[in-house]
C-alpha positions in Angstrom: 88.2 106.6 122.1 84.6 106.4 120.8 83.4 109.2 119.0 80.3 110.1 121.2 79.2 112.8 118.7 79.5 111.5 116.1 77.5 108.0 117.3 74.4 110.1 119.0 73.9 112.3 116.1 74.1 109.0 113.8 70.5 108.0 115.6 67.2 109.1 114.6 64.6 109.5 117.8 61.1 109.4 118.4 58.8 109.7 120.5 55.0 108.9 120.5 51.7 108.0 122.9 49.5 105.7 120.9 46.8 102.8 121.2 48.3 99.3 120.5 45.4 96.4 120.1 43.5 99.0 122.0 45.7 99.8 124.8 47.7 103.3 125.0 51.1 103.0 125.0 54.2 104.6 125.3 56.5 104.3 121.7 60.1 104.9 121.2 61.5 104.9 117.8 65.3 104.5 117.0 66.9 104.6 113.3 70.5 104.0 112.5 72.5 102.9 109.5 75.4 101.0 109.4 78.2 100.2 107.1 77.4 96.9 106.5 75.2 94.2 104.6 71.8 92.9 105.7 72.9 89.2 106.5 76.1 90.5 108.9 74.1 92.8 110.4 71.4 90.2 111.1 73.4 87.7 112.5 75.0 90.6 114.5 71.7 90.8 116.0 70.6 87.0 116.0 73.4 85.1 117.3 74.0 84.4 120.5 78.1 84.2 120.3 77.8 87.7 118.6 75.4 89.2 120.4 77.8 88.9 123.4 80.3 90.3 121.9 78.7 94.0 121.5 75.9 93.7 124.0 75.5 91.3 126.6 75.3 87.9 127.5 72.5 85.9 126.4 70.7 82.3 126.5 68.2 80.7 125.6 66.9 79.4 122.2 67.2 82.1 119.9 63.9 80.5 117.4 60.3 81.5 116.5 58.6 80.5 119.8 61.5 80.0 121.9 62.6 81.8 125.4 65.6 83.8 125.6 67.9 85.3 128.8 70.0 88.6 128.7 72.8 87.9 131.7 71.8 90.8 134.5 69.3 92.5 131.8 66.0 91.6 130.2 64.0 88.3 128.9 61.1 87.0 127.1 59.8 85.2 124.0 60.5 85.5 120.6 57.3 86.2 118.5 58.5 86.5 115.2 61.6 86.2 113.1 61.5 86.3 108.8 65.6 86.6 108.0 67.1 88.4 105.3 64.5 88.5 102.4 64.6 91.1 99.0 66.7 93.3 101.1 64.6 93.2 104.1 64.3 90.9 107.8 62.5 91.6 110.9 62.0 90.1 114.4 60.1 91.0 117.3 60.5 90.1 120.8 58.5 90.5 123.9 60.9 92.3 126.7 60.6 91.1 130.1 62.4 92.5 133.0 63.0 92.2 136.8 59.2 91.3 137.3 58.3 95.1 135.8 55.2 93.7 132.9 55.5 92.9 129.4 56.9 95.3 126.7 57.2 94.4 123.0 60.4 95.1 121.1 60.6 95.2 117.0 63.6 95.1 114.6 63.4 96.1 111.1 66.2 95.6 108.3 66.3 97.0 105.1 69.3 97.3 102.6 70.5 100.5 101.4 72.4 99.5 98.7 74.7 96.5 98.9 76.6 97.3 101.7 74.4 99.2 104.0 71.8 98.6 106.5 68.9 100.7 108.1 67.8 99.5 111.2 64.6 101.0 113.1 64.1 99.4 116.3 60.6 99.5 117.9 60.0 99.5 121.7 56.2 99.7 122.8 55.7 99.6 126.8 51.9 99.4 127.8 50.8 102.3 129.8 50.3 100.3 133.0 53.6 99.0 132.7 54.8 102.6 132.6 52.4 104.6 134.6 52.1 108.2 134.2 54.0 109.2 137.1 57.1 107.3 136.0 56.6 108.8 132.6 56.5 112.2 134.1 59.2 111.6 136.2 61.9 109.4 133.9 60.5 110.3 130.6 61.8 108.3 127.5 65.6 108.6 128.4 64.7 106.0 131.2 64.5 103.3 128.7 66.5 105.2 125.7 69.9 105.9 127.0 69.6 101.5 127.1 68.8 101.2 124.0 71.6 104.3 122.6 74.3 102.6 124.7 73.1 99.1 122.4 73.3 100.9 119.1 76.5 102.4 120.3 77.5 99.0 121.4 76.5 97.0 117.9 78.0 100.2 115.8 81.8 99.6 117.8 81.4 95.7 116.9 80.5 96.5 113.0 83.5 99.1 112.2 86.0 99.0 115.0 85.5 96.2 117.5 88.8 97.2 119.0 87.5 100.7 120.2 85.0 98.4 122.3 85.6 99.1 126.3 87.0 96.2 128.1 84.3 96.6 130.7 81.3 98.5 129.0 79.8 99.0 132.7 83.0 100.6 133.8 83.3 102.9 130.8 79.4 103.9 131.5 80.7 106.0 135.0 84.1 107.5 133.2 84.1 110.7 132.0 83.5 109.5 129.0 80.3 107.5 129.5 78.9 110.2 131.6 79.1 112.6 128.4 77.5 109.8 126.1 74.8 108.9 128.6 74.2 112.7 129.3 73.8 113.4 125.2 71.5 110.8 125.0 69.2 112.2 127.7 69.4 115.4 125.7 68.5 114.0 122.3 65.8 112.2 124.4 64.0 115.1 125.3 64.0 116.5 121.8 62.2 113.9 120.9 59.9 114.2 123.4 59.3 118.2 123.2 58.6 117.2 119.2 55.8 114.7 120.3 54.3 118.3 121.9 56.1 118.3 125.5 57.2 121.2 126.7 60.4 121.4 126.4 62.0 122.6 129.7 59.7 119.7 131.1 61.6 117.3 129.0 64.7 118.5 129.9 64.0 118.1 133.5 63.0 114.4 133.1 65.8 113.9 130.9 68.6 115.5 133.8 66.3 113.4 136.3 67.5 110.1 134.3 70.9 111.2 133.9 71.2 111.6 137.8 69.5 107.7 138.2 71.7 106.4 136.0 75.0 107.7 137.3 74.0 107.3 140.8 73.5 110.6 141.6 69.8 110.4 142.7 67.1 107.2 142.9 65.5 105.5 140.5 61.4 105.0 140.7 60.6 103.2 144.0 
């Protein structure tokens, strides 16, 4: 059983429109902790054998400069990459998929204490990569429940990498899933209704995502 509760509340979310190098953007902010020291964490996140093992597949050559492959998912290029330092690593990562434009995705790392780790992961999509209409439509769930079912995913592999499904894309449709994916819409459109949406409008894209990724209604055409 994972404890779905206890995991979504675990994650801080925001939300934000901003100009990045001059260009508005769409930004969404995630913040967990985890029971565990910079350099596991890191390599968690860095290597490919582990990174398969809470997230999915990946090739590719995981260095400053070099190109790398999610299996089924995402690509792009690795822009930057300063490991465990004082307490502190980052890397950054363009994110590349199925032909959609170039996004940009940053990963802090900072200690908290000797056996803790913050993480704050950064995902800036250009607004022409995201157009207004999608935005309107999808909201930030369309890209967040992704990135809550990954924190879910690396939080599983740090503390109890038994309670891991079999088939993560199977346990996405149970019962289960569908309650973890929903919450995570939800939490989505709090953060959206704090960035001054109003709230029943953030709802409604949030319910609108939910329904795309169960099936229950198309995705942007």
């Amino acid at each position: 059983m994972v404890d779905i509760a206890a995991q979504l509340d675990a994650v801080e979310r925001a939300v934000r429109t901003d100009d990045v190098d001059g260009t508005p953007a769409r930004v969404q902010t995630l913040v967990q902790t985890y029971p565990s020291p910079i350099d596991d964490v890191w390599d968690a996140l860095t290597s490919a054998e582990r990174i398969a093992r809470w997230f999915l597949p990946i090739s590719g050559d995981l260095r400053l400069g070099g190109q790398y492959q999610l299996e089924g998912n995402a690509g792009g290029t690795v822009q930057s990459c300063e490991p465990p330092h004082e307490g502190r690593a980052h890397f950054g990562i363009t994110w590349e998929f199925g032909g959609g434009g170039e996004t940009w995705v940053t990963v802090h790392l900072e200690s908290v204490g000797a056996e803790r780790t913050r993480i704050e992961l950064e995902h800036v999509a250009p607004a022409s990569v995201v157009p207004d209409e999608i935005w309107q439509q999808f909201g930030p769930a369309g890209t967040g429940i992704g990135w809550d079912q990954g924190l879910l995913g690396l939080s599983l592999h740090l503390t109890d990498p038994d309670a891991r499904p079999d088939d993560p894309a199977a346990w996405s449709l149970s019962d289960e899933g569908r309650a973890f994916m929903r919450g995570s819409a939800d939490a989505w459109a709090e953060a959206q209704a704090a960035d001054g949406v109003d709230l029943e409008t953030a709802r409604a894209a949030a319910a609108a995502t939910f329904a795309m990724y169960t099936g229950e209604a198309p995705g942007p055409m």
